[in-house]
C-alpha positions in Angstrom: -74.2 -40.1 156.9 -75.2 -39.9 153.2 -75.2 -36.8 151.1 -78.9 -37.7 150.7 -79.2 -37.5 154.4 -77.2 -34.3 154.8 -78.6 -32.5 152.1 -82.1 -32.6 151.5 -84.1 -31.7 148.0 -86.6 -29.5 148.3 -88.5 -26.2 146.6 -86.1 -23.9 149.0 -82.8 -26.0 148.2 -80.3 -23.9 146.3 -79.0 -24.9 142.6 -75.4 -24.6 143.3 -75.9 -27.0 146.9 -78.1 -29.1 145.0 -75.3 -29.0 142.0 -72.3 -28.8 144.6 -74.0 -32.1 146.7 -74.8 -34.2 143.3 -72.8 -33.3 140.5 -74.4 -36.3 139.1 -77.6 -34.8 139.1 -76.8 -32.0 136.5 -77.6 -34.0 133.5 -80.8 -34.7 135.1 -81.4 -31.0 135.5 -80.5 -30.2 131.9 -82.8 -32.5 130.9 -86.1 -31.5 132.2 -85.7 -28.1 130.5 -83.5 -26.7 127.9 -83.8 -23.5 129.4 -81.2 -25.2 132.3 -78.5 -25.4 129.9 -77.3 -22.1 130.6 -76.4 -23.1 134.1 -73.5 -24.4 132.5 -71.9 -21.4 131.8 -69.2 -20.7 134.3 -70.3 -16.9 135.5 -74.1 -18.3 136.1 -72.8 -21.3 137.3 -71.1 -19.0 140.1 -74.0 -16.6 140.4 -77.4 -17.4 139.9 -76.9 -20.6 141.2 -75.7 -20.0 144.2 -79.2 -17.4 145.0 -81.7 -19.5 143.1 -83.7 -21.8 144.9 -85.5 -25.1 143.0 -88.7 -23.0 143.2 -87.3 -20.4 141.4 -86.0 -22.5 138.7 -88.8 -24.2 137.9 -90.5 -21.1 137.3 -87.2 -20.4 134.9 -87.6 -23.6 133.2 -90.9 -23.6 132.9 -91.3 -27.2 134.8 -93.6 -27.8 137.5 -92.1 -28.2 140.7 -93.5 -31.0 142.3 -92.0 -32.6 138.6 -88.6 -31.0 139.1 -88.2 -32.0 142.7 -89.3 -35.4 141.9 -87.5 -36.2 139.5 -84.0 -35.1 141.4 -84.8 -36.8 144.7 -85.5 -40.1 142.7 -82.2 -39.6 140.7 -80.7 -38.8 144.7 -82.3 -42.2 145.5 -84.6 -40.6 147.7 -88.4 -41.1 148.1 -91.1 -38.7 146.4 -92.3 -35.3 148.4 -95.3 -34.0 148.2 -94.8 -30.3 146.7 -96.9 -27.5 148.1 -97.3 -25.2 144.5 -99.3 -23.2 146.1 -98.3 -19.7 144.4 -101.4 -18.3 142.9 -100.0 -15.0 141.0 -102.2 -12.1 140.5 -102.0 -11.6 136.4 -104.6 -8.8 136.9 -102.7 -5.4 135.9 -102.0 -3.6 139.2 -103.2 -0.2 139.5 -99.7 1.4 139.2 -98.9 0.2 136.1 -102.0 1.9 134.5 -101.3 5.2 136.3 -97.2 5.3 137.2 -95.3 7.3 134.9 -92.8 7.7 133.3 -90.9 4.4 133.0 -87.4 2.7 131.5 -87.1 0.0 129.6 -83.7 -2.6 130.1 -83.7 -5.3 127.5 -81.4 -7.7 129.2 -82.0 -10.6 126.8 -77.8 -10.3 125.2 -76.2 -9.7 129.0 -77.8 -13.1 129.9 -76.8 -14.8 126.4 -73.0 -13.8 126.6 -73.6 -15.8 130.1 -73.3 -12.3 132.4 -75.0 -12.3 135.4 -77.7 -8.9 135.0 -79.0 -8.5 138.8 -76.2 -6.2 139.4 -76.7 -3.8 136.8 -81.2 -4.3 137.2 -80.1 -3.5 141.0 -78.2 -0.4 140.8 -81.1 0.5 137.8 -83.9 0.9 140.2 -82.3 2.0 143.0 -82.0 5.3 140.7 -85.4 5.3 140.3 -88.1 8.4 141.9 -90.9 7.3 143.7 -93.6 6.2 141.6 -91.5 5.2 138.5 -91.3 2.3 136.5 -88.5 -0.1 134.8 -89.8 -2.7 132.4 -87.0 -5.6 132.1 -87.1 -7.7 129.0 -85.6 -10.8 129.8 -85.7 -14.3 127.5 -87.1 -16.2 131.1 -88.5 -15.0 134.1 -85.9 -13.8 135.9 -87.0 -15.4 139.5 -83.8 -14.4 141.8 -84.2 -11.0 140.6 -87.6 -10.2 141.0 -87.6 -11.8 144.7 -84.5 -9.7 145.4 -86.0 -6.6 144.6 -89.4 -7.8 146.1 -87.2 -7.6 149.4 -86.3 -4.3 148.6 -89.5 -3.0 148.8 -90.2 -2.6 144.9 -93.7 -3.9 143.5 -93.3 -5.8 140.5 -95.5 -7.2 137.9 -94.7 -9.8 135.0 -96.5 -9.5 131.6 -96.2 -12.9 129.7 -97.6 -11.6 126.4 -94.3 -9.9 125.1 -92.9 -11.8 121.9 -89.8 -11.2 122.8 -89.7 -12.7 126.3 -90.9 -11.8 129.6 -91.3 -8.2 130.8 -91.1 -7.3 134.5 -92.1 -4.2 135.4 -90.1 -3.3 139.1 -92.0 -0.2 140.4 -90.5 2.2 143.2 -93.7 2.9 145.5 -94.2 6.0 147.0 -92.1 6.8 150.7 
């Protein structure tokens, strides 16, 4: 059986299978988005990909998925999917932002540059934080693993795109 049997390529497939399955498929990866170069630091390398999906990527690298998908399985030699995308997101301001108060602000945009993994310290962040607060994460790409992680753990979360400086994810702590 053929790693493209065994392993399949798809939204859900994790970058550090995919990478672990087809190392020859990491220059492949770099290229559809320079953002993707940093999975070639060792500590992300050993993190992030091994909890981010291809979905979650794409959102990273700003590529659309059926593209990034696509692309790998025809590197893989394996035939074209058709890619559910989808994913409509809500950009309308959600009522807690206007009214929660107060709220935190972590700029994690030099943790993820000197190639350390931030969902550890974002975690322990709001899981200090009161019912009804806010944290406001300033990060150079949406940071997809993270905000599905803490979408698990029950907090509400909101990305505003219009920040010079990056992404900002606001991870509020809703009310027991």
């Amino acid at each position: 059986m053929s790693k493209a049997e065994k392993t399949a390529i798809t939204p859900d497939t994790k970058v550090g299978t995919l990478l672990d399955n087809f190392p020859e498929l990491e220059p492949v990866l770099m290229a559809l988005s320079p953002k993707f170069e940093k999975l070639k630091n060792p500590v992300l390398r050993k993190t992030v990909a091994k909890v981010a999906n291809l979905r979650q990527v794409a959102k990273v690298g700003d590529v659309a998925l059926p593209l990034l998908i696509n692309e790998l399985r025809r590197a893989a030699g394996m035939e074209e999917m058709p890619v559910d995308t989808d994913n409509p997101e809500d950009t309308a301001l959600p009522s807690w932002l206007n009214a929660a108060d107060p709220f935190e602000t972590m700029d994690i945009r030099d943790n993820i540059d000197a190639g350390e993994q931030p969902i550890s310290i974002v975690m322990k962040k709001l899981n200090t934080l009161n019912a009804g607060e806010i944290l406001k994460i300033i990060a150079p790409f949406e940071p997809a693993p993270l905000i599905d992680l803490a979408k698990g753990k029950g907090f509400a979360v909101h990305l505003q795109k219009e920040n010079e400086n990056g992404p900002v994810d606001c991870f509020f702590r809703k009310p027991d």
